[in-house]
N, CA, C and O atoms as CSV, one atom per row, in Angstrom:
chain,resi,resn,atom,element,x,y,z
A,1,UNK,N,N,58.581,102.146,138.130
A,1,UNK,CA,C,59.883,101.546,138.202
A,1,UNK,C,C,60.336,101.588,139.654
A,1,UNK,O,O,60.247,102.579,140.380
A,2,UNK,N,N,60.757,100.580,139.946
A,2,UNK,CA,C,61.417,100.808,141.735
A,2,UNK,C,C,62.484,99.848,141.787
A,2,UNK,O,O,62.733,98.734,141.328
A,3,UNK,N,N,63.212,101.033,142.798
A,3,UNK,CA,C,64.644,100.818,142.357
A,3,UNK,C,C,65.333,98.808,143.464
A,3,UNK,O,O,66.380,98.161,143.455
A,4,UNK,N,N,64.046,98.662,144.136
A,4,UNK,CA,C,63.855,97.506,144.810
A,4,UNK,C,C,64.284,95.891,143.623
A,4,UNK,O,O,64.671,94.756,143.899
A,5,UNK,N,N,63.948,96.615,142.263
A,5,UNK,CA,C,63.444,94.992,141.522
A,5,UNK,C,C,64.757,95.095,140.535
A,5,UNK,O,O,64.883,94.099,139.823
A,6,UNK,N,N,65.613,95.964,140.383
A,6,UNK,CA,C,66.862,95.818,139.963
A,6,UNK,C,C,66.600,96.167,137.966
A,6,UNK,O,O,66.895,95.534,136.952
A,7,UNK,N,N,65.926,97.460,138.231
A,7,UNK,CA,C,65.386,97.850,137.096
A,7,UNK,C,C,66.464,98.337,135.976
A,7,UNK,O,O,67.648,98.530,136.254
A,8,UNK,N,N,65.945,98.502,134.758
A,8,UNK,CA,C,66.634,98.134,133.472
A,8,UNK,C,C,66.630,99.769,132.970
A,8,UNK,O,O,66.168,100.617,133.734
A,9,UNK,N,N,67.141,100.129,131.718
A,9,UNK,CA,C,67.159,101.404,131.159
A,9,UNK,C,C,65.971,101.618,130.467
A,9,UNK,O,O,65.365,102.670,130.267
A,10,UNK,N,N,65.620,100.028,129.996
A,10,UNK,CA,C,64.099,99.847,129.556
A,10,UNK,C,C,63.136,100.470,130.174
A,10,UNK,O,O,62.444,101.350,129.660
A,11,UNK,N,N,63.016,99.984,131.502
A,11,UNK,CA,C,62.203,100.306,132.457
A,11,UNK,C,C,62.048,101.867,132.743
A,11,UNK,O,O,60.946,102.348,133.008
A,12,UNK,N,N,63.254,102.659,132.673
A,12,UNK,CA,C,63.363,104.010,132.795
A,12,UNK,C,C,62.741,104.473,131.256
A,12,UNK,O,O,61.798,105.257,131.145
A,13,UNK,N,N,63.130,104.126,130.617
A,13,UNK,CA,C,62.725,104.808,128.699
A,13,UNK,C,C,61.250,104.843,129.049
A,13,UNK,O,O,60.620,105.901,129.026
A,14,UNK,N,N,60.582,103.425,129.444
A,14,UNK,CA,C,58.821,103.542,130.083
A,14,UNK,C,C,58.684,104.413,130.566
A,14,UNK,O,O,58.069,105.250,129.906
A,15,UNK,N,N,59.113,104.828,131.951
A,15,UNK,CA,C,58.919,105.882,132.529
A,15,UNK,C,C,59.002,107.336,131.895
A,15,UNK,O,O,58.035,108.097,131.929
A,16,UNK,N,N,60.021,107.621,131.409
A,16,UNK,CA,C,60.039,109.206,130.324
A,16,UNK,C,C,59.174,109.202,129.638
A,16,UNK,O,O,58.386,110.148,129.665
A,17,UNK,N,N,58.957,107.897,128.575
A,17,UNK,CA,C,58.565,108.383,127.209
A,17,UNK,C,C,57.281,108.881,127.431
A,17,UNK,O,O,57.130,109.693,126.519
A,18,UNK,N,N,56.361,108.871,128.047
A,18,UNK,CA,C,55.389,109.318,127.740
A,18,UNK,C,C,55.090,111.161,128.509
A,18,UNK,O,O,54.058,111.831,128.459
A,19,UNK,N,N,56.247,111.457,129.064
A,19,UNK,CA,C,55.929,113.058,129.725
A,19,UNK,C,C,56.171,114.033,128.503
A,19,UNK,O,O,56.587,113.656,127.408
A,20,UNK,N,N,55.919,115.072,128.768
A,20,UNK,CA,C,56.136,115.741,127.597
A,20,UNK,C,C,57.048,117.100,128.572
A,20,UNK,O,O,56.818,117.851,129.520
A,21,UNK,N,N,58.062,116.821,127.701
A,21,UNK,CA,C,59.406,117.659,127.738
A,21,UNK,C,C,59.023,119.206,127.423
A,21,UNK,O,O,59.930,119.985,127.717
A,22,UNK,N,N,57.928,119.762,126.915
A,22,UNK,CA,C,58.169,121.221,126.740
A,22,UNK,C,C,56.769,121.582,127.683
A,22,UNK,O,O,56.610,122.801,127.629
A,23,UNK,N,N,55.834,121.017,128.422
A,23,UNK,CA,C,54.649,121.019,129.294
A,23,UNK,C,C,55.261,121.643,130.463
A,23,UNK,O,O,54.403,122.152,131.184
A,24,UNK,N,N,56.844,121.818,131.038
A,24,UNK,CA,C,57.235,122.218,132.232
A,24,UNK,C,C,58.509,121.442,132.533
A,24,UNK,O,O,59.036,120.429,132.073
A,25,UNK,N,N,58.842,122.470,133.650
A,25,UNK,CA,C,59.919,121.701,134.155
A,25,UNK,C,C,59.359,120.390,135.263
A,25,UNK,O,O,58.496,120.351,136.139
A,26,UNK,N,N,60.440,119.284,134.653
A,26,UNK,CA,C,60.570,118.137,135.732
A,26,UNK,C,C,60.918,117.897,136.901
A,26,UNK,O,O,61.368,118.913,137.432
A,27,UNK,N,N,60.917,116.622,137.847
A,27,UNK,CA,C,62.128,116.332,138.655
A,27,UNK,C,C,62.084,114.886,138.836
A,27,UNK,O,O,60.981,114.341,138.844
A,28,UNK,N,N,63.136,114.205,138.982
A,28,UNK,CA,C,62.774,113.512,139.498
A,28,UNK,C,C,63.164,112.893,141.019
A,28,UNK,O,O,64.244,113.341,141.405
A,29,UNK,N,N,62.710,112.234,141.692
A,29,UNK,CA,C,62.793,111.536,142.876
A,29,UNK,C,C,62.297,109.805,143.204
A,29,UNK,O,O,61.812,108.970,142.442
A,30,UNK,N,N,62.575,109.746,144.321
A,30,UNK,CA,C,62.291,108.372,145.013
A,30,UNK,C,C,61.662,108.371,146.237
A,30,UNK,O,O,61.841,109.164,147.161
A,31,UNK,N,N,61.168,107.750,146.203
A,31,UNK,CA,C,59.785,107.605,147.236
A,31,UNK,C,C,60.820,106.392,148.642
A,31,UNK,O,O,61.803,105.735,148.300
A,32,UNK,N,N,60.346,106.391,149.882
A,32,UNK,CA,C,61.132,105.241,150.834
A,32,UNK,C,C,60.967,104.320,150.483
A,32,UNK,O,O,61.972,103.636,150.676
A,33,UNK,N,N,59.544,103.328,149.603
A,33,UNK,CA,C,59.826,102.807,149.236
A,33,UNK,C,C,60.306,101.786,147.896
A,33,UNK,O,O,59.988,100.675,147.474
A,34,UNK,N,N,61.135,102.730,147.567
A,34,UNK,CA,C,62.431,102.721,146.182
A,34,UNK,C,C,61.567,102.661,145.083
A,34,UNK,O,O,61.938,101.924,144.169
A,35,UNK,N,N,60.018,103.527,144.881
A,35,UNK,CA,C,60.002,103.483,143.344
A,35,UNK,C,C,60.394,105.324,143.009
A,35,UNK,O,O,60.483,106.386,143.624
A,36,UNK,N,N,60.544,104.720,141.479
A,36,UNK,CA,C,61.153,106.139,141.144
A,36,UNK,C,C,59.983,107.032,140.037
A,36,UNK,O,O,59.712,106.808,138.857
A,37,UNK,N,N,59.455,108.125,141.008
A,37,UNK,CA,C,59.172,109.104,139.506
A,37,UNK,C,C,59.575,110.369,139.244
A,37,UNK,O,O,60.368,110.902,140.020
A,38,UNK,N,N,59.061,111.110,138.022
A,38,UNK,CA,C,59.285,112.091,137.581
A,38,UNK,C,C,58.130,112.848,137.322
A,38,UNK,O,O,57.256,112.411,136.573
A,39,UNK,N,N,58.053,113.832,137.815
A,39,UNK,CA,C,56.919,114.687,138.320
A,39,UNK,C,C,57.412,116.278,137.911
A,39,UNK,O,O,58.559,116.725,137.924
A,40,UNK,N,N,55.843,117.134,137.457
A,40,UNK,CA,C,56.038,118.203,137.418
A,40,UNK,C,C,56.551,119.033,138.712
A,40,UNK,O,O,55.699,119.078,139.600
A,41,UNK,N,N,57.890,119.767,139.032
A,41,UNK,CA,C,58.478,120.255,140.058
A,41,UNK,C,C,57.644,120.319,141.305
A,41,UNK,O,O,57.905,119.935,142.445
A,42,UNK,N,N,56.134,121.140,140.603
A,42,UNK,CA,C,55.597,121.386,142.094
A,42,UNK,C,C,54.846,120.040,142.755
A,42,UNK,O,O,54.153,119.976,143.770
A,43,UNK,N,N,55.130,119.272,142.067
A,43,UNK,CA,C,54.302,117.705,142.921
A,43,UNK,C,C,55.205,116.366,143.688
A,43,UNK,O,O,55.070,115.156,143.867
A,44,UNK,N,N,56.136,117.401,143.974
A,44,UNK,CA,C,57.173,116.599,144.787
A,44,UNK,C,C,56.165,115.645,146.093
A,44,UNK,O,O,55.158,116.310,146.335
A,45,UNK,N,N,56.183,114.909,146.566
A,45,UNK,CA,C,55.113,114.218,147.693
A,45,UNK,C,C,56.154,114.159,149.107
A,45,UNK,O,O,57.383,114.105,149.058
A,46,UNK,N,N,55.413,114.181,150.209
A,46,UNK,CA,C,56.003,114.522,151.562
A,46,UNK,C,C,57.073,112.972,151.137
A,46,UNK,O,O,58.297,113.044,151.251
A,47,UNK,N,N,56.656,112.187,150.851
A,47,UNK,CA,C,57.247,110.659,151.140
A,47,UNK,C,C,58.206,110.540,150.385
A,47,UNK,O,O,58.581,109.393,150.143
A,48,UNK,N,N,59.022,111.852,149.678
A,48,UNK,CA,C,60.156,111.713,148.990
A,48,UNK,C,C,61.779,111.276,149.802
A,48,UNK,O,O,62.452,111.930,150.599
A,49,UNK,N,N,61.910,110.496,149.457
A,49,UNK,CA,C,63.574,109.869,150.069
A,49,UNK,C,C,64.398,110.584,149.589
A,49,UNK,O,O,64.787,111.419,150.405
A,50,UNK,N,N,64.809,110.648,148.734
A,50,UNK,CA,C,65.417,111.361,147.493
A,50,UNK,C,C,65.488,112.227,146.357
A,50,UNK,O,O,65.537,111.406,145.441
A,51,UNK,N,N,65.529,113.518,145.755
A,51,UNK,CA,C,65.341,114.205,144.828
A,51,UNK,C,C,66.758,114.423,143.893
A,51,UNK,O,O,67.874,114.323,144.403
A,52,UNK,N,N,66.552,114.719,142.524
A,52,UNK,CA,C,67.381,115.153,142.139
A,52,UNK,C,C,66.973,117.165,141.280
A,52,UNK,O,O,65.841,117.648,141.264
A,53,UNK,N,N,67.789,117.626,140.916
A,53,UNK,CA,C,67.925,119.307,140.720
A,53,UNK,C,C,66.600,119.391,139.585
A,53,UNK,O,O,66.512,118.357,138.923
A,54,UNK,N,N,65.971,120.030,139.385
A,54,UNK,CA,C,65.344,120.722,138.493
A,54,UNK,C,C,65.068,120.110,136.735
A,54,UNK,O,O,65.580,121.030,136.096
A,55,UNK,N,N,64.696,119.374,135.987
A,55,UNK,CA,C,65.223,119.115,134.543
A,55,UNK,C,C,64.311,120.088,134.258
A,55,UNK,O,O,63.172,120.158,134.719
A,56,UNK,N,N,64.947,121.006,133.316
A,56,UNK,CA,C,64.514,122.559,133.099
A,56,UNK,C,C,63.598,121.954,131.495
A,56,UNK,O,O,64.083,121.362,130.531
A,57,UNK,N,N,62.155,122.397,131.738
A,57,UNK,CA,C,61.499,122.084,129.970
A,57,UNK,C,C,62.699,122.828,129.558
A,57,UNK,O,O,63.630,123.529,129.955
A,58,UNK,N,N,61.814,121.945,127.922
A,58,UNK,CA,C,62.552,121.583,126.461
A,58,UNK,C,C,64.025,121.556,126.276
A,58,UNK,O,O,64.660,121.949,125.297
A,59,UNK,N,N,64.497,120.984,127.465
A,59,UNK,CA,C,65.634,120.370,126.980
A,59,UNK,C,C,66.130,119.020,126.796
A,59,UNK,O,O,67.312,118.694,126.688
A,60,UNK,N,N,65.046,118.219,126.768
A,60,UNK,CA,C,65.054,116.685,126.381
A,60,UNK,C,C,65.702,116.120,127.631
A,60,UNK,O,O,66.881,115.785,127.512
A,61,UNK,N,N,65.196,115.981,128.654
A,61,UNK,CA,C,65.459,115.509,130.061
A,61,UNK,C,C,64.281,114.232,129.934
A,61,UNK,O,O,64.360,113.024,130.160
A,62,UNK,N,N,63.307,115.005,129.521
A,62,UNK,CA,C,62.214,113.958,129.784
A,62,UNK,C,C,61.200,113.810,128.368
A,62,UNK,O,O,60.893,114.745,127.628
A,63,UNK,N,N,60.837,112.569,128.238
A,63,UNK,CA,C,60.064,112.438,126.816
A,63,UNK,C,C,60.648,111.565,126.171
A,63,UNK,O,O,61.702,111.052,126.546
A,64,UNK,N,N,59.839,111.175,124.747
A,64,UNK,CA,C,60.532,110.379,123.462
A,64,UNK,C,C,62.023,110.680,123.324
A,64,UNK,O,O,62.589,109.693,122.852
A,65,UNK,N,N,62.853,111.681,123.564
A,65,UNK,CA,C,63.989,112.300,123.139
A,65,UNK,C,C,65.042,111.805,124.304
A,65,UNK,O,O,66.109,111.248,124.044
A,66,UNK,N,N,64.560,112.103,125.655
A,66,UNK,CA,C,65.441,111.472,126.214
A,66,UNK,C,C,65.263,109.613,126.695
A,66,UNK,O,O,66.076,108.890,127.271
A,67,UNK,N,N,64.111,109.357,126.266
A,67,UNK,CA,C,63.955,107.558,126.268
A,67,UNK,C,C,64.318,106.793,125.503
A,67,UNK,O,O,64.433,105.576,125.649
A,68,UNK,N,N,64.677,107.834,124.038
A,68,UNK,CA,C,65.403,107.338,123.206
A,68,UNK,C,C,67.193,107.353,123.210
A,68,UNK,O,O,67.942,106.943,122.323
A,69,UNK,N,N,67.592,108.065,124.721
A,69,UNK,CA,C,68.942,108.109,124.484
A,69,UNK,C,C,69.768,107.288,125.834
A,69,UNK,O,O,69.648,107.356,127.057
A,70,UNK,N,N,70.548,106.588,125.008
A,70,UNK,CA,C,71.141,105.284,125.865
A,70,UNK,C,C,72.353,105.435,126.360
A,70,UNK,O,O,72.805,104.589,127.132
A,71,UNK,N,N,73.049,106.506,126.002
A,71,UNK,CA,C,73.728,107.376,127.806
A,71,UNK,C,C,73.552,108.107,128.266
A,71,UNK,O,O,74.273,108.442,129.205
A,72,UNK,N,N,72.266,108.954,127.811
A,72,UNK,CA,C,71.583,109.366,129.405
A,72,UNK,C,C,70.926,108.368,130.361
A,72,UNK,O,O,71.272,108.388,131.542
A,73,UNK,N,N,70.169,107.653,130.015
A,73,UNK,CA,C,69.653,106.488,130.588
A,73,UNK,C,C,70.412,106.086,131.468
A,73,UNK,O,O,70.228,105.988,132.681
A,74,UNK,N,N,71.386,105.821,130.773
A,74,UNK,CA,C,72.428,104.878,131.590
A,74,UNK,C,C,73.117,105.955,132.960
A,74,UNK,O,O,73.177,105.693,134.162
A,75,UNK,N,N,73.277,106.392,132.702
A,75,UNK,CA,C,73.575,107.799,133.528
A,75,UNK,C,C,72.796,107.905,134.319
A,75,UNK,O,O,73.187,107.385,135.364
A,76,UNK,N,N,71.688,108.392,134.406
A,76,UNK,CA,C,70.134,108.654,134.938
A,76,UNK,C,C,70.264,107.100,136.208
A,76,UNK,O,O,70.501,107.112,137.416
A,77,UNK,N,N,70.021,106.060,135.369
A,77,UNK,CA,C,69.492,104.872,136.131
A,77,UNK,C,C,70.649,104.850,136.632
A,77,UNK,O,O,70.519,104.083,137.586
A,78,UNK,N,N,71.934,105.269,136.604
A,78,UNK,CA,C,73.198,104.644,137.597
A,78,UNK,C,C,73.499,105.783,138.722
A,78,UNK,O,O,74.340,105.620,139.605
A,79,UNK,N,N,72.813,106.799,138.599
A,79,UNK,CA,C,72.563,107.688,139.874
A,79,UNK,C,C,71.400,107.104,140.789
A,79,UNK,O,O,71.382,106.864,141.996
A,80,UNK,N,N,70.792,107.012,140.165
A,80,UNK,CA,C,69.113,106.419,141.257
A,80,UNK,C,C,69.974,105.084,141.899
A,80,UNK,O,O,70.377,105.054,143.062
A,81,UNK,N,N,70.151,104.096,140.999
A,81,UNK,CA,C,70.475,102.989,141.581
A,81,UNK,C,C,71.752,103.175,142.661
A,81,UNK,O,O,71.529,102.616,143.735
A,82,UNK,N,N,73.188,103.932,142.560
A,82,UNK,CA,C,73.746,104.307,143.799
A,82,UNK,C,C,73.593,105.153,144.629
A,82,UNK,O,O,74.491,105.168,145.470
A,83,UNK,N,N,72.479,106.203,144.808
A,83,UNK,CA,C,71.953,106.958,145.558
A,83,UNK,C,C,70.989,106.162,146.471
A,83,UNK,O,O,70.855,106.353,147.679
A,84,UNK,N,N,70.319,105.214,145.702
A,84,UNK,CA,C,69.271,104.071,146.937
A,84,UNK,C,C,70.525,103.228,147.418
A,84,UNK,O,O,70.598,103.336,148.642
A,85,UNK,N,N,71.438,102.509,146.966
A,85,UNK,CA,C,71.942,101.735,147.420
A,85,UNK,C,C,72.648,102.212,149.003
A,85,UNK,O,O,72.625,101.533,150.029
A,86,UNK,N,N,73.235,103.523,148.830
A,86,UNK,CA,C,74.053,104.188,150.388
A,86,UNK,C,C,73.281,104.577,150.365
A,86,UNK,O,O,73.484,105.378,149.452
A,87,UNK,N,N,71.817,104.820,150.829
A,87,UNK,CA,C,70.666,105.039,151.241
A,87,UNK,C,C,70.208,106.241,151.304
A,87,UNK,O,O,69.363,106.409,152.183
A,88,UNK,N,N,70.561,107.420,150.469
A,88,UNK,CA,C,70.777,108.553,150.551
A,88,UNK,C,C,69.194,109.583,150.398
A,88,UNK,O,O,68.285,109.314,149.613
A,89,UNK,N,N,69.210,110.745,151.351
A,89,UNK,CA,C,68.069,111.542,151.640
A,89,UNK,C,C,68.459,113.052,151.079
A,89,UNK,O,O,69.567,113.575,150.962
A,90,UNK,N,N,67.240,113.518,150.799
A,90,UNK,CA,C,67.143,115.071,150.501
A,90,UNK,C,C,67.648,115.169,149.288
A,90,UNK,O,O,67.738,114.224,148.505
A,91,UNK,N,N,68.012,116.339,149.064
A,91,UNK,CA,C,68.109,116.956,147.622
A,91,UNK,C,C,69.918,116.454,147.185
A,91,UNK,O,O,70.742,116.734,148.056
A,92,UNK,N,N,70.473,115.730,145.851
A,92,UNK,CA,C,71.350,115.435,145.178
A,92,UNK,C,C,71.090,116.109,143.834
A,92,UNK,O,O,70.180,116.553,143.133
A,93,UNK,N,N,72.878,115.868,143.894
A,93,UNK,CA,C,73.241,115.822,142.273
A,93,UNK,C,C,73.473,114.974,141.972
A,93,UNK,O,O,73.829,113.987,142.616
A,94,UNK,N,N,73.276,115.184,140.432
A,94,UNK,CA,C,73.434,113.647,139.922
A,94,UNK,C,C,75.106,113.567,139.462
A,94,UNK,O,O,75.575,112.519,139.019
């Protein structure tokens, strides 16, 4: 998903559904150039633009549970999308 092509909640639900929520804690981030993933904590990559805090396993941050929920999503994708837009670096909250 990159936040360049004016991506959907759809597009984010793709992205979750397939991690598994109790395998570890998450994070996610953005790369410079604006795609977005979610990665086990320790695989953050030097080329990160952007991070957000910790999604702590099994609490449905990431997976079927949270791809199935349509205000987190919405939430989720409306931080990424105004955090790229004022062009923002290093570690945020959402």
């Amino acid at each position: 998903m990159n936040l360049k092509n004016d991506p959907t909640t759809i597009d984010l639900a793709e992205l979750l559904m397939p991690l598994n929520d109790n395998a570890s804690d998450h994070v996610t981030w953005v790369d410079f150039d604006g795609e977005v993933h979610v990665s086990k904590t320790s695989v953050i990559k030097e080329n990160a633009k952007f991070w957000y805090e910790t999604l702590a396993a099994g609490n449905g941050y990431v997976g079927p549970q949270a791809a199935n929920d349509q205000e987190y999503l919405e939430k989720e994708l409306g931080c990424l999308a105004r955090d790229w837009s004022k062009d923002a670096e290093g570690f945020l909250d959402f």
